[in-house]
Gaussian input, Z-matrix of N, CA and C with variables (Angstrom, degrees):
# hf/3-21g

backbone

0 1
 N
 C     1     B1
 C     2     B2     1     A1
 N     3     B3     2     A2     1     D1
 C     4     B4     3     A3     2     D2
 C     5     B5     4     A4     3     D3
 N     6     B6     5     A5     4     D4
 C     7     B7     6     A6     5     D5
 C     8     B8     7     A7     6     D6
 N     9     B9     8     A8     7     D7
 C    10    B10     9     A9     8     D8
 C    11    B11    10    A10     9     D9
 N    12    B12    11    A11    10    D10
 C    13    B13    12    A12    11    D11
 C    14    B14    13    A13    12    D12
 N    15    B15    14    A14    13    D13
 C    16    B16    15    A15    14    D14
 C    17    B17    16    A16    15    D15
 N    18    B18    17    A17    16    D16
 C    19    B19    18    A18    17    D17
 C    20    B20    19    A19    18    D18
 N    21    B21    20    A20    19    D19
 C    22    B22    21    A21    20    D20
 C    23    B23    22    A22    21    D21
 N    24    B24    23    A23    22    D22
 C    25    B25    24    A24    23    D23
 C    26    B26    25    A25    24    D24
 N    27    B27    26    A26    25    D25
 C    28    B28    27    A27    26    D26
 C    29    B29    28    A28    27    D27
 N    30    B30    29    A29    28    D28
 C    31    B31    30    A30    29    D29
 C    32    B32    31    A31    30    D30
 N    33    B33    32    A32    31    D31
 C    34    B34    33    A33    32    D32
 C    35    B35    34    A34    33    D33
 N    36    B36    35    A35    34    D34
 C    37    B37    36    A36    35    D35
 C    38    B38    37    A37    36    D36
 N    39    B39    38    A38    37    D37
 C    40    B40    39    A39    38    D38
 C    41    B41    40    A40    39    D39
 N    42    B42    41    A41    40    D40
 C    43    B43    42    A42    41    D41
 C    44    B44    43    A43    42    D42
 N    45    B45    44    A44    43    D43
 C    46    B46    45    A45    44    D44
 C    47    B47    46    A46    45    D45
 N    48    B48    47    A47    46    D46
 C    49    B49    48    A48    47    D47
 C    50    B50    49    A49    48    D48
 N    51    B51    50    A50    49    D49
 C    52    B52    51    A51    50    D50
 C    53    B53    52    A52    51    D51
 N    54    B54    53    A53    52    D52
 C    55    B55    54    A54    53    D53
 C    56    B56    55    A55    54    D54
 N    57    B57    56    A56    55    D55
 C    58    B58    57    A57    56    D56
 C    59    B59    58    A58    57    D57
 N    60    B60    59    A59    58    D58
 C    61    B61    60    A60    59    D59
 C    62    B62    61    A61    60    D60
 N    63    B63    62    A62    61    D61
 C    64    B64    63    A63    62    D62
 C    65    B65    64    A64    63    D63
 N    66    B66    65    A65    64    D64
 C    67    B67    66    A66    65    D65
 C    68    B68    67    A67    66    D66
 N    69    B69    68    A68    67    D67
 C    70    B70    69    A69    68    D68
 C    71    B71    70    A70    69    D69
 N    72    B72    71    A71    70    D70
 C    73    B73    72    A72    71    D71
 C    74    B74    73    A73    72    D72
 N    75    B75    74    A74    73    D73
 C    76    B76    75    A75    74    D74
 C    77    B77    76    A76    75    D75
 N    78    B78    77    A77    76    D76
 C    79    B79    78    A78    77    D77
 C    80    B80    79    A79    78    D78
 N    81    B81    80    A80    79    D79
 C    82    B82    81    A81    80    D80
 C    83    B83    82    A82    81    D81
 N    84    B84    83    A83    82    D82
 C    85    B85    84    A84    83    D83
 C    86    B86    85    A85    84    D84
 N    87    B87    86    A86    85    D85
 C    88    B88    87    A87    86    D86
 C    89    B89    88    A88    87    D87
 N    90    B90    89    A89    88    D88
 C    91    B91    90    A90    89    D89
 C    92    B92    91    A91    90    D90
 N    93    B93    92    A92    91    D91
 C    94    B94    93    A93    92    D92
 C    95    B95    94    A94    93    D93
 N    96    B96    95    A95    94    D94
 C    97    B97    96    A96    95    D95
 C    98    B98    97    A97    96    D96
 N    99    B99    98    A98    97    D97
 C   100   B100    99    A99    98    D98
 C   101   B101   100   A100    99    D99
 N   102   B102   101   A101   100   D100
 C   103   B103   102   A102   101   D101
 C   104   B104   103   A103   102   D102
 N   105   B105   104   A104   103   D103
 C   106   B106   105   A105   104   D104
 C   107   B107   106   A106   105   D105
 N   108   B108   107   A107   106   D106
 C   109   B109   108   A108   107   D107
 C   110   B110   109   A109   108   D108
 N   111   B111   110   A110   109   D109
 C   112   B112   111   A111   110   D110
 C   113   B113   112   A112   111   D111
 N   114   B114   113   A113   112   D112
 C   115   B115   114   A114   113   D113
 C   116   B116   115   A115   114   D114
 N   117   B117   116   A116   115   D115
 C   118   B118   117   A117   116   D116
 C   119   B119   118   A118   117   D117
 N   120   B120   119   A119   118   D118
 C   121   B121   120   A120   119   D119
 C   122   B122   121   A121   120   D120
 N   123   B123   122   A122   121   D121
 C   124   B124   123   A123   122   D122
 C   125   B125   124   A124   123   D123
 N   126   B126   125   A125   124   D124
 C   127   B127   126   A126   125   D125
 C   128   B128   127   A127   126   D126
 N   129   B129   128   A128   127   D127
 C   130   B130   129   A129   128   D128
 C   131   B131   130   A130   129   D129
 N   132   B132   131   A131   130   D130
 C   133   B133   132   A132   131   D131
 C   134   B134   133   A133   132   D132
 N   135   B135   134   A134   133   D133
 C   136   B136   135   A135   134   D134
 C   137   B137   136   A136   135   D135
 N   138   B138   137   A137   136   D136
 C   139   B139   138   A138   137   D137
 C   140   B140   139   A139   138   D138
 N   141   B141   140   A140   139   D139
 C   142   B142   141   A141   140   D140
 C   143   B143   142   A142   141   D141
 N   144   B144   143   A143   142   D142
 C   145   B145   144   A144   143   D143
 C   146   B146   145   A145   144   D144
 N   147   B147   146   A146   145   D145
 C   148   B148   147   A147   146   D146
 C   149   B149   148   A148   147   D147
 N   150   B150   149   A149   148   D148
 C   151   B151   150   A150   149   D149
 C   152   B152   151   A151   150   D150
 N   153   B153   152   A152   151   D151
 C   154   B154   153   A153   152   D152
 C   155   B155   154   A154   153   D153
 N   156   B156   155   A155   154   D154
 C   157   B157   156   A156   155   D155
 C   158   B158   157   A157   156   D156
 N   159   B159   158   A158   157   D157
 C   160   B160   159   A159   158   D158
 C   161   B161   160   A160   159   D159
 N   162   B162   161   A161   160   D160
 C   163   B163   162   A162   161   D161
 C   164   B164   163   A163   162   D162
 N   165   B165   164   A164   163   D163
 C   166   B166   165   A165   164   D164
 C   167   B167   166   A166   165   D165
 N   168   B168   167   A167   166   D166
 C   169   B169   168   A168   167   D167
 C   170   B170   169   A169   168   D168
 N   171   B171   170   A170   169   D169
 C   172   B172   171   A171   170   D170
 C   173   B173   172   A172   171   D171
 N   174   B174   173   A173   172   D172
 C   175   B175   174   A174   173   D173
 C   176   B176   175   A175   174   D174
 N   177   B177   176   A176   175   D175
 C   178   B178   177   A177   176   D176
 C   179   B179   178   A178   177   D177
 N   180   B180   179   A179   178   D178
 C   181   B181   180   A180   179   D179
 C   182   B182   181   A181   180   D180
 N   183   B183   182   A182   181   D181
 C   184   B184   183   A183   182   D182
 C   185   B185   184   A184   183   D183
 N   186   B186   185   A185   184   D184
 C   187   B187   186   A186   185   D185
 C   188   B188   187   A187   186   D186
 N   189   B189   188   A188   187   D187
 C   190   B190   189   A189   188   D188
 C   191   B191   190   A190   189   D189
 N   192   B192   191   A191   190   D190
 C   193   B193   192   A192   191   D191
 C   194   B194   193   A193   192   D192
 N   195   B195   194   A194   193   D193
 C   196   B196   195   A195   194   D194
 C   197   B197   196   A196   195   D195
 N   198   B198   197   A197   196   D196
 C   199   B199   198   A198   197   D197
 C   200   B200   199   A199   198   D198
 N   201   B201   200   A200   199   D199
 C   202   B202   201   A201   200   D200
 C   203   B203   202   A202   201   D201
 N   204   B204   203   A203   202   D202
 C   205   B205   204   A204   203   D203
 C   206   B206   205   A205   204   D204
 N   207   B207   206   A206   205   D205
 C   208   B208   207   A207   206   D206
 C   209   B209   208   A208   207   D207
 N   210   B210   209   A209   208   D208
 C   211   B211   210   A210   209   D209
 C   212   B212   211   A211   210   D210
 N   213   B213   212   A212   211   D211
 C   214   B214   213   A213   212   D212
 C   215   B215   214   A214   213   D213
 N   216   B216   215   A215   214   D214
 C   217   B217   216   A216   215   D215
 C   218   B218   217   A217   216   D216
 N   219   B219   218   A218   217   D217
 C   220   B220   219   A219   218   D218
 C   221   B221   220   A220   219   D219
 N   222   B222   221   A221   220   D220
 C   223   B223   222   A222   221   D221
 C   224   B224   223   A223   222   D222
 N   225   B225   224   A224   223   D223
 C   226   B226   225   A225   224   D224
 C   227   B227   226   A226   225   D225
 N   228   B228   227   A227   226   D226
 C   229   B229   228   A228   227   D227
 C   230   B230   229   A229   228   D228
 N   231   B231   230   A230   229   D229
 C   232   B232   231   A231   230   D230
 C   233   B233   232   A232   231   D231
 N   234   B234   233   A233   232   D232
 C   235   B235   234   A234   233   D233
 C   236   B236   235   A235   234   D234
 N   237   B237   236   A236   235   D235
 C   238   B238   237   A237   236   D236
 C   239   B239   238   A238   237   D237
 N   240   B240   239   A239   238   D238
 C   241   B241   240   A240   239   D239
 C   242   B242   241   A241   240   D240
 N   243   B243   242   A242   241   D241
 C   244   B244   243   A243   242   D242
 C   245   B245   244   A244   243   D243
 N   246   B246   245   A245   244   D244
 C   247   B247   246   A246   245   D245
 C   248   B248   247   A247   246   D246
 N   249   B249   248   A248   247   D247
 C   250   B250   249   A249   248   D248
 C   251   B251   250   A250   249   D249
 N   252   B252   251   A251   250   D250
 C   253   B253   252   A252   251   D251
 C   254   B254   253   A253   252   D252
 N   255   B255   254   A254   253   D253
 C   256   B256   255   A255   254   D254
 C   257   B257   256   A256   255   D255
 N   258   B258   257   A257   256   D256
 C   259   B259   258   A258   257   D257
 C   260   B260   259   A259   258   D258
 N   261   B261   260   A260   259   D259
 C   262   B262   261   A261   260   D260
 C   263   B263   262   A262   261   D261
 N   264   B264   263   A263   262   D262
 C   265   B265   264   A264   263   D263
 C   266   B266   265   A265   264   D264
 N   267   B267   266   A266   265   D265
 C   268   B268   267   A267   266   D266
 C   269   B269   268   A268   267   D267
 N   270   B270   269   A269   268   D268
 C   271   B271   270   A270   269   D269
 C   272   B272   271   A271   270   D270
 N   273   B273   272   A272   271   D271
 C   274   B274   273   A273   272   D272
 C   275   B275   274   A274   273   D273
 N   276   B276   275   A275   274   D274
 C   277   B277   276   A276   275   D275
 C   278   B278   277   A277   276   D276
 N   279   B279   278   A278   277   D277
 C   280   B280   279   A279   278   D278
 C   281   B281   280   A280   279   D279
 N   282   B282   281   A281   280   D280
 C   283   B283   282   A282   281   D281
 C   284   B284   283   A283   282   D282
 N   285   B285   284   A284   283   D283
 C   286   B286   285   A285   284   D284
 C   287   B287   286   A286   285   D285
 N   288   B288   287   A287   286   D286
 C   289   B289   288   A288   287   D287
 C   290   B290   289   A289   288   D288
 N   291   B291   290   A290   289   D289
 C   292   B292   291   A291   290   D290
 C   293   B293   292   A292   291   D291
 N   294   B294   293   A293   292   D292
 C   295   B295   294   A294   293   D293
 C   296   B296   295   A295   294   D294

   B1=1.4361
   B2=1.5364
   B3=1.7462
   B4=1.2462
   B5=0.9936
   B6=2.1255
   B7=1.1956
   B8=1.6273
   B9=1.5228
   B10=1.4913
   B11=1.3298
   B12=1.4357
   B13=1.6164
   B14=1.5320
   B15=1.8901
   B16=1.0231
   B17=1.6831
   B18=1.2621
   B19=2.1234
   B20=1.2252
   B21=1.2058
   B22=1.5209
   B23=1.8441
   B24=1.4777
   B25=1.8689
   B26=1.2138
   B27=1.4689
   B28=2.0677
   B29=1.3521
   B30=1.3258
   B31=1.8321
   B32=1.4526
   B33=1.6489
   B34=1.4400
   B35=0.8611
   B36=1.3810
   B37=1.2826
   B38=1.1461
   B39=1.4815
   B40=1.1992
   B41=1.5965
   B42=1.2301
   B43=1.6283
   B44=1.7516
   B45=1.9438
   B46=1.2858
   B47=1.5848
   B48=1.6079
   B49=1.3770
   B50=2.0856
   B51=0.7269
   B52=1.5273
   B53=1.5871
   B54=1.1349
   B55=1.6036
   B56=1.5175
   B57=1.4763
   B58=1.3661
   B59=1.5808
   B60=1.7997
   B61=1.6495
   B62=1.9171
   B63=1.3145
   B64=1.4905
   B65=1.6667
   B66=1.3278
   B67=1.8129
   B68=1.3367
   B69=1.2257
   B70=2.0036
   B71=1.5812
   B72=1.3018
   B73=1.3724
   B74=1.4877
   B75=1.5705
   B76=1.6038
   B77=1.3709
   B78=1.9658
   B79=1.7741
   B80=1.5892
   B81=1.7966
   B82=1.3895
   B83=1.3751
   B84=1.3670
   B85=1.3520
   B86=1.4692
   B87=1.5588
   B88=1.5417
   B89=1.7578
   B90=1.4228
   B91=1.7591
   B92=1.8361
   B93=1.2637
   B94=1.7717
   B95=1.7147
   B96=1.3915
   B97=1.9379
   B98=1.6497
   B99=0.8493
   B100=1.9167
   B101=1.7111
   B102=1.3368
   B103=1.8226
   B104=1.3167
   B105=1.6901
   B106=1.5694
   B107=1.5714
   B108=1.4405
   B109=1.5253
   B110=1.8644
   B111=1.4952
   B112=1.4389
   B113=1.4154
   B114=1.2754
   B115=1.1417
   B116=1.7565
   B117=1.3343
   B118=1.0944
   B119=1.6311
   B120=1.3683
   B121=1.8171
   B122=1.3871
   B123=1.2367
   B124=1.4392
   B125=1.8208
   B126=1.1486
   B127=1.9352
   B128=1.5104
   B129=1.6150
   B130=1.1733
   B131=1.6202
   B132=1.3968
   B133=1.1695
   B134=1.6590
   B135=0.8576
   B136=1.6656
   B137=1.5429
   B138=1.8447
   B139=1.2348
   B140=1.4608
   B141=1.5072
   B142=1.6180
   B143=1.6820
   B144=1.8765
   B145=1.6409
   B146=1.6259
   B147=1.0510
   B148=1.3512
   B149=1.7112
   B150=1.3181
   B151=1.7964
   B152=1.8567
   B153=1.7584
   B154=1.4634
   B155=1.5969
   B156=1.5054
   B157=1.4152
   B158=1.1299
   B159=1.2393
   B160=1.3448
   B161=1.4553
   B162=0.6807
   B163=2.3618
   B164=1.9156
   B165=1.5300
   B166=1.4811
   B167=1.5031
   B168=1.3739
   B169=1.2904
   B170=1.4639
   B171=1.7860
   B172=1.6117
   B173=2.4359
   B174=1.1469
   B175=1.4335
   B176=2.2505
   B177=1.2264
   B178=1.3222
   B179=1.4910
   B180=1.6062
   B181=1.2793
   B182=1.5164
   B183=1.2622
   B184=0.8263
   B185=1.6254
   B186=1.3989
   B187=1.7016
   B188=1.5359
   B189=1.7007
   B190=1.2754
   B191=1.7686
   B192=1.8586
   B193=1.7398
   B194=1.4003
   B195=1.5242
   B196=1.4565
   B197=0.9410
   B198=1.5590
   B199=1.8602
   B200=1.6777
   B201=1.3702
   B202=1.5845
   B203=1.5178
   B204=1.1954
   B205=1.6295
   B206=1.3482
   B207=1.6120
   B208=1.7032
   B209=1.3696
   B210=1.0698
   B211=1.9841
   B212=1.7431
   B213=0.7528
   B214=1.4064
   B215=1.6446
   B216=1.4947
   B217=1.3627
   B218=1.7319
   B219=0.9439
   B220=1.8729
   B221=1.3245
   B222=0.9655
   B223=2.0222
   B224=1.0149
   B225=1.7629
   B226=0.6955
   B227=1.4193
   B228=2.1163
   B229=1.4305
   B230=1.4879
   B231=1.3342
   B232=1.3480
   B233=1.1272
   B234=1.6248
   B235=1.2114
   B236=1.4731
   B237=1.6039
   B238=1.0449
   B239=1.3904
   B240=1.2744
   B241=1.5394
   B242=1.8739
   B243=1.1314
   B244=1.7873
   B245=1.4968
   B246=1.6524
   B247=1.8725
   B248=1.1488
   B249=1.6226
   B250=1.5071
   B251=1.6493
   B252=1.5588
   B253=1.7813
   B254=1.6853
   B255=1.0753
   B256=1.6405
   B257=1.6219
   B258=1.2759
   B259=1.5432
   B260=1.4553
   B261=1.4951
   B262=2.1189
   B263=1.2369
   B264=1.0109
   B265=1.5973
   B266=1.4366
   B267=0.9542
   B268=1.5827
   B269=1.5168
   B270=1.0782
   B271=1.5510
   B272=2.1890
   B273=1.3414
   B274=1.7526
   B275=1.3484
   B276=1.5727
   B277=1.3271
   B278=1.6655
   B279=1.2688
   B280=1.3180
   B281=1.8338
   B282=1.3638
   B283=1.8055
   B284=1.4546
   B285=1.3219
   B286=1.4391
   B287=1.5279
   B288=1.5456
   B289=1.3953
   B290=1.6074
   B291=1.3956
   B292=0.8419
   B293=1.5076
   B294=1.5413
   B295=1.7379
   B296=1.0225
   A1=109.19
   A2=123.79
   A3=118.29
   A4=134.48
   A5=108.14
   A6=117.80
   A7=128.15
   A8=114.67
   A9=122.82
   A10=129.08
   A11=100.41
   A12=116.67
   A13=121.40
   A14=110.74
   A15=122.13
   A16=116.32
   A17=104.09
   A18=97.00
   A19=123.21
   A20=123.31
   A21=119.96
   A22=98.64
   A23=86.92
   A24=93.20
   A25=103.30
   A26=112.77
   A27=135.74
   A28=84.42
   A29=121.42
   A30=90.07
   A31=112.00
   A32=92.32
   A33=117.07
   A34=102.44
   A35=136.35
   A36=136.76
   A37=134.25
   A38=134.43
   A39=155.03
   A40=107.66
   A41=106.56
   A42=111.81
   A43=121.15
   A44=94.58
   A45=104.08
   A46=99.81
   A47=117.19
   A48=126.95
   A49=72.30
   A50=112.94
   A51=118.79
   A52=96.76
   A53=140.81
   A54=138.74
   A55=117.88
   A56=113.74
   A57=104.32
   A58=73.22
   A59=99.88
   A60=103.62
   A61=125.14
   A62=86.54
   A63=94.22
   A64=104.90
   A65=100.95
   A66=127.14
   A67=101.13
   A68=118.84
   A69=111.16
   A70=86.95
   A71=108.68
   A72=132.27
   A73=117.10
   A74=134.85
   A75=100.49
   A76=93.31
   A77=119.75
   A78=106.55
   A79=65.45
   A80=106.76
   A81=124.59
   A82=116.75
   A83=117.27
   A84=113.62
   A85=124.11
   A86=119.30
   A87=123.29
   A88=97.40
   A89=120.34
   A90=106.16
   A91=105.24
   A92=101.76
   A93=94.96
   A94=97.58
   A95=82.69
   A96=95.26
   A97=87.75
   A98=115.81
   A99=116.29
   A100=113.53
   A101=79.59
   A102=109.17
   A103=124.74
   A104=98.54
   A105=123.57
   A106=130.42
   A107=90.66
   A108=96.62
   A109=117.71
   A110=93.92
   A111=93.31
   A112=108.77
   A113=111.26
   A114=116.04
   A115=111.02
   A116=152.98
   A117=158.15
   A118=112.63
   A119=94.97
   A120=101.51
   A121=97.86
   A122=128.50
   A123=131.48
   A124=115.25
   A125=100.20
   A126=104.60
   A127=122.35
   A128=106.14
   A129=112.84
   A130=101.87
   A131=114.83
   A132=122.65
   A133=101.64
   A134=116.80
   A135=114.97
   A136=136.31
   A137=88.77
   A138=112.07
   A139=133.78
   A140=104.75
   A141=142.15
   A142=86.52
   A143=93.06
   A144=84.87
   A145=99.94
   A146=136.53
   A147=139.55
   A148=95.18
   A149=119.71
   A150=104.14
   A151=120.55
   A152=97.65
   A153=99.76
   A154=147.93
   A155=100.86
   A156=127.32
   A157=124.63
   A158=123.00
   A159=115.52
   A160=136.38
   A161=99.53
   A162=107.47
   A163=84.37
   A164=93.45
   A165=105.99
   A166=106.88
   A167=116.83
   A168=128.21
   A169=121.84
   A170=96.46
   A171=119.18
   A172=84.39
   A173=98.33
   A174=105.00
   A175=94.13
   A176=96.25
   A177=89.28
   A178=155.88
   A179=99.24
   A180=128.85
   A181=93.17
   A182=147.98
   A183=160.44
   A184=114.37
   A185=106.01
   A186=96.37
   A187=121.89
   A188=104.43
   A189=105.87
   A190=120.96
   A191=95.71
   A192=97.13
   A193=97.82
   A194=145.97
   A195=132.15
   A196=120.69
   A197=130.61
   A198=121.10
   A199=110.67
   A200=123.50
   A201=128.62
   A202=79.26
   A203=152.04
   A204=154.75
   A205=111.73
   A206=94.66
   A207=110.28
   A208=108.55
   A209=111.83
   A210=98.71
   A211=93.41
   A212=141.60
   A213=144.73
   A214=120.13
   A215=109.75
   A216=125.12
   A217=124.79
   A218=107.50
   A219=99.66
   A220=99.03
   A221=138.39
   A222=141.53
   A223=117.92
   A224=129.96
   A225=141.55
   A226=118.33
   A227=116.24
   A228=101.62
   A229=131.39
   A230=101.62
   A231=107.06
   A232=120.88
   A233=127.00
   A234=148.74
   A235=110.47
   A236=101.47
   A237=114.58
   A238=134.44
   A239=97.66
   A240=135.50
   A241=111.04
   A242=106.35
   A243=92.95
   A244=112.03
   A245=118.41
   A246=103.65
   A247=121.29
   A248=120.93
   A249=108.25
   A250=115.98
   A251=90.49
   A252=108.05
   A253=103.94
   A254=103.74
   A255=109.87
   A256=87.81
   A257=130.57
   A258=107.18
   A259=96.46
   A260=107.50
   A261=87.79
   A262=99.03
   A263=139.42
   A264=119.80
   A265=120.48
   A266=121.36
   A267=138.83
   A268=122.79
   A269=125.98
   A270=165.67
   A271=81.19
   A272=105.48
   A273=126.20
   A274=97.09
   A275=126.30
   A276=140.59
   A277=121.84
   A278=119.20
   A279=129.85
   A280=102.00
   A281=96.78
   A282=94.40
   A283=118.89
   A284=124.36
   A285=136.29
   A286=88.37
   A287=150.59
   A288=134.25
   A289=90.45
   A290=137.74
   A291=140.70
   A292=128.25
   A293=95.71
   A294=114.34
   A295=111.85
   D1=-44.29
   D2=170.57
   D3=-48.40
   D4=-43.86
   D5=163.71
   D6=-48.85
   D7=-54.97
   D8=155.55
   D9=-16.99
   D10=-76.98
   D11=148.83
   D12=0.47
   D13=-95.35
   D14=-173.28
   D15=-66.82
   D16=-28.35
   D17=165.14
   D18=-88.08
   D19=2.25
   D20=177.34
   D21=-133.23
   D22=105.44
   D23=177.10
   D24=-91.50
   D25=140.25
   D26=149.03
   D27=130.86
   D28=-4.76
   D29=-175.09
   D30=-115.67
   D31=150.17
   D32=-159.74
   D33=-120.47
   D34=20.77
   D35=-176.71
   D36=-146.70
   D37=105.01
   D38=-148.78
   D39=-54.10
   D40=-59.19
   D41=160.24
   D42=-21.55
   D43=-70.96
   D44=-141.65
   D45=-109.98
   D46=55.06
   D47=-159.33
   D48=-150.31
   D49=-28.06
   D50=171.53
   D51=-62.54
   D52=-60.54
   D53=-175.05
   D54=-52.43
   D55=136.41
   D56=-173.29
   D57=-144.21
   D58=157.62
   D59=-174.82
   D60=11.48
   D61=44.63
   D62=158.05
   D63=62.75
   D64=38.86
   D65=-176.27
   D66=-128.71
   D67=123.42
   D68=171.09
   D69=-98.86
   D70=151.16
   D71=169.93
   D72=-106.50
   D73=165.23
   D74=-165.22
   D75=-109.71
   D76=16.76
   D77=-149.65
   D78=-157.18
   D79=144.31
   D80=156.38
   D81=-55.36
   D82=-28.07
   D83=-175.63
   D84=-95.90
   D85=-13.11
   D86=165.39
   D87=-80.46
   D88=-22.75
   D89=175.83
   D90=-83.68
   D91=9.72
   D92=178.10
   D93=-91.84
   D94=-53.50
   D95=-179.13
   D96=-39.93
   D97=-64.08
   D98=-148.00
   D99=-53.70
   D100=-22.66
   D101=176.37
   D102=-60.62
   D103=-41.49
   D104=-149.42
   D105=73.89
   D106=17.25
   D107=-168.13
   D108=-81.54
   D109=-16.65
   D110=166.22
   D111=-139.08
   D112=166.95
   D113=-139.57
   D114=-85.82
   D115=-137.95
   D116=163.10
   D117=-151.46
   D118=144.47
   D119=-166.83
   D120=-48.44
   D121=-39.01
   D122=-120.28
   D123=-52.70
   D124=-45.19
   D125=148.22
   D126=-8.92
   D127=-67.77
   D128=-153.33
   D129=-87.09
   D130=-26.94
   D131=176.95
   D132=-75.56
   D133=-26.88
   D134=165.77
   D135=-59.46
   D136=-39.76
   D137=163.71
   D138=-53.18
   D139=-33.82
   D140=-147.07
   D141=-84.32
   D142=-54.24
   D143=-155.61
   D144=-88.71
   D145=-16.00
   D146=-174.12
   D147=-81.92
   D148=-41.53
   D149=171.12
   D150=-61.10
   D151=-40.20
   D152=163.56
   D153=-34.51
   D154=-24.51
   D155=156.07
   D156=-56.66
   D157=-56.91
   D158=152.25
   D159=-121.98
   D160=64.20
   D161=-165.67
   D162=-157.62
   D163=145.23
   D164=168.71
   D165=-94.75
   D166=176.57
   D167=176.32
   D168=-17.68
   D169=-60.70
   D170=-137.86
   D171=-89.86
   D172=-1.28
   D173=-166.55
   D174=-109.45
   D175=-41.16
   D176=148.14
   D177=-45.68
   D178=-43.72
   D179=-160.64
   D180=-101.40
   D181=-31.69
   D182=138.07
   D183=-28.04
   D184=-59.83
   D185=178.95
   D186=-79.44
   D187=-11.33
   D188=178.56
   D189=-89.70
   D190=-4.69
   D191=164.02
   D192=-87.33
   D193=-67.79
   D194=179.05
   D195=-26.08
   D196=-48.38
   D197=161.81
   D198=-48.00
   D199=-72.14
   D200=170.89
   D201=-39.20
   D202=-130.67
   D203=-124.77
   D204=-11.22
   D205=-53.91
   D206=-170.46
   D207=-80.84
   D208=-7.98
   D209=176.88
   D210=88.78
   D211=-36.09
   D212=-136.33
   D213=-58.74
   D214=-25.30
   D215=174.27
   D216=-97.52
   D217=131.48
   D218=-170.98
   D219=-90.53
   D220=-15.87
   D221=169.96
   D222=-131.16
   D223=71.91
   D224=-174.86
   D225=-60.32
   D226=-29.25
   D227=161.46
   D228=-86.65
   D229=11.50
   D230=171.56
   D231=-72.54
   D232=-27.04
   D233=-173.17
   D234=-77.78
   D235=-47.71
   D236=-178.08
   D237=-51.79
   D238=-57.44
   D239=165.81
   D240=-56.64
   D241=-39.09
   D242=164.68
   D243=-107.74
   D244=9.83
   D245=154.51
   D246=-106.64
   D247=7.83
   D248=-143.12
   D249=-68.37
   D250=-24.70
   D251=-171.90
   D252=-72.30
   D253=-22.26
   D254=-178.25
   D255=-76.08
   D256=-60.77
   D257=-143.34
   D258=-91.80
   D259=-6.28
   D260=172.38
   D261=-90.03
   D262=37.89
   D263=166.33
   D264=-75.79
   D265=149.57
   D266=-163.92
   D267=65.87
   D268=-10.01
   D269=-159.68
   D270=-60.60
   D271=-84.38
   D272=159.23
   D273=-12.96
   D274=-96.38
   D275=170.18
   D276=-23.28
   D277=-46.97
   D278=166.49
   D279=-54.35
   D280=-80.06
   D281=-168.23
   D282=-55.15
   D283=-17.63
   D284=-175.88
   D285=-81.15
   D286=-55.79
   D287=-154.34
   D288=-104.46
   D289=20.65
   D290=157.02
   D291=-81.15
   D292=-36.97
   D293=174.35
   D294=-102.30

């Protein structure tokens, strides 16, 4: 909201500092996105699938708690939600030669 604040001058109003191109947003922080003021996973999800090439699951899942460790991502289920199939892989294969 502070950030908001200082890039969008005349407004005095908590409400209507939420509007970006004549769009209300329902959260200060999807009108930052709208802004460009913060950033988008899309990096890390880049990262995710370009390590997937060569790293298995459990080497996946692994780099995607060190990001969560580091703070480093602002939507962490956004990330989530477009690697998840990448980092359970073999996961199937494991419990099947398990039983």
């Amino acid at each position: 909201m502070r950030v908001l604040f200082t890039i969008q001058k005349g407004f005095f109003d908590y409400a209507i500092i939420r509007i970006v191109n004549e769009q209300t947003f329902n959260t200060y922080e999807e009108a930052s996105y709208a802004l460009g003021l913060l950033k988008d996973d899309k990096e890390f999800i880049d990262a995710i699938k370009e390590a997937s090439v060569l790293a298995y699951g459990h080497e996946l899942r692994r780099l995607f708690v060190s990001l969560l460790y580091m703070n480093t991502m602002s939507k962490s289920e956004v990330v989530w939600k477009a690697s998840w199939k990448l980092m359970s892989g073999r996961i199937l294969y494991h419990k099947r030669k398990e039983f």
